[in-house]
C-alpha positions in Angstrom: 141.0 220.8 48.1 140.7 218.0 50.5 137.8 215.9 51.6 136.9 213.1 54.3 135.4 210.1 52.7 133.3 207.5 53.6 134.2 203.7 53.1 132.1 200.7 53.1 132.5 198.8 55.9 130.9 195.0 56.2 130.5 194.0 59.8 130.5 190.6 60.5 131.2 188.6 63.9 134.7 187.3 62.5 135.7 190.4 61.4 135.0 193.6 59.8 136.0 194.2 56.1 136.3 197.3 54.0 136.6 196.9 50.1 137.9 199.9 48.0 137.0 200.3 44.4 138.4 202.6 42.1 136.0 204.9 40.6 133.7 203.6 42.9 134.7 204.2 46.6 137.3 206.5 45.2 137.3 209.7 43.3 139.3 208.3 40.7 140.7 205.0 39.1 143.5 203.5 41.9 146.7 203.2 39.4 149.2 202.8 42.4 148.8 201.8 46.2 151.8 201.9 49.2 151.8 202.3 53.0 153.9 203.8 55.3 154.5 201.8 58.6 157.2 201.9 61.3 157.6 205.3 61.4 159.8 205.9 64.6 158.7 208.2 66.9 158.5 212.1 66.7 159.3 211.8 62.4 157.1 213.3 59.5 156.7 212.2 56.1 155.3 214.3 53.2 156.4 217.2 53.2 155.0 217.4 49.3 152.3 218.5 47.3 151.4 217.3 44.1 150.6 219.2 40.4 147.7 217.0 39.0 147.6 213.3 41.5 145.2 212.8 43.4 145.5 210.7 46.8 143.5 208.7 49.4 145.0 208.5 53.0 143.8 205.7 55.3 144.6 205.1 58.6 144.0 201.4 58.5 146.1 200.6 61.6 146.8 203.5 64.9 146.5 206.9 64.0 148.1 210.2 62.4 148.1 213.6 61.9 148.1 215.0 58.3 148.6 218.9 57.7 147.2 220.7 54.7 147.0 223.9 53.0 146.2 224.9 49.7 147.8 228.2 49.7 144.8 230.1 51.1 143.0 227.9 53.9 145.3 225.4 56.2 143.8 222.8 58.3 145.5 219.3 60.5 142.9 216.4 60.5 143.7 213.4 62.4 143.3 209.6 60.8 142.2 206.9 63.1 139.3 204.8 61.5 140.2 202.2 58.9 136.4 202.6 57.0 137.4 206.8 56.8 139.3 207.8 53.8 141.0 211.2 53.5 140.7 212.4 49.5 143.4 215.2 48.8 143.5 216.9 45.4 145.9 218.2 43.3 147.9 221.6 44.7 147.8 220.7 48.2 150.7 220.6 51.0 150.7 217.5 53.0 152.7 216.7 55.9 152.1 214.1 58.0 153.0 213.2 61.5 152.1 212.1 65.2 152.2 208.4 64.2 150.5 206.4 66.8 152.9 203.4 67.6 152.6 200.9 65.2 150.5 202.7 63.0 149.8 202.0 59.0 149.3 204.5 56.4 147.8 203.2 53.4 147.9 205.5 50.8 145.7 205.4 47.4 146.8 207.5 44.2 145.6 208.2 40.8 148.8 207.9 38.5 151.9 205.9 39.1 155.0 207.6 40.4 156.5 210.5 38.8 158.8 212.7 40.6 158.6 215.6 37.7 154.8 215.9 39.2 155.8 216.4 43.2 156.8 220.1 44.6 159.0 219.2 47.4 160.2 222.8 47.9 157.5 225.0 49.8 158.5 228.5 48.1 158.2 226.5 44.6 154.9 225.4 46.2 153.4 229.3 46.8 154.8 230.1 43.5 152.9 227.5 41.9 150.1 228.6 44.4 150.3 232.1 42.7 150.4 231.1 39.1 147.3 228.8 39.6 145.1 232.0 40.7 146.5 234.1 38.4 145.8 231.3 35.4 142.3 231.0 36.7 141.6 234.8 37.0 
């Protein structure tokens, strides 16, 4: 599952400001932030999916693709707007490319980094795809 979200966004003449919150502007309590930024031309990132962390993409500089699927429904949204967050749950693909140049990727995630939690192989991913329906059947 994966949602656009909304940010606050405080105009003011010497610049605009957006505050983020966790629990509040976010679905969930922020436990780690990190950004992704020179990405050279033409190169992905991603490439993952995740068993329980939940994640907020922002675009807060240039603009990218991300690519999702859960399995069943696949889509490729586009992040260009610093006050737009992206929410992506738990058993979801992401890849993400077409970096702008000089793009930013400020990513927002519920737990701190464990790499027992990724899938970083896309067979293990429909298999873990599979067993999720079959556990909620």
């Amino acid at each position: 599952m994966w949602k656009f979200i909304s940010l606050r966004k405080i105009v003011d003449s010497r610049g605009n400001l957006t505050p983020i919150e966790g629990g509040n502007d976010t679905p969930f309590p922020i436990a780690r932030v990190y950004y992704l930024y020179d990405v050279p031309s033409g190169s992905s990132r991603a490439g993952h999916a995740h068993t329980k962390l939940q994640q907020v993409y922002i675009a807060v500089a240039g603009s990218f693709d991300v690519g999702l699927t859960n399995g069943y429904e696949s889509e490729v949204v586009r992040l260009n707007r610093p006050d737009q967050g992206l929410w992506i749950g738990p058993g979801v693909w992401r890849d993400i490319n077409n970096f702008s140049a000089g793009a930013v990727c400020l990513v927002l995630a519920s737990a701190v980094y464990d790499e027992e939690e990724y899938i970083r192989d896309k067979a293990e991913f429909d298999l873990f795809v599979e067993n999720q329906a079959r556990e909620s059947l």
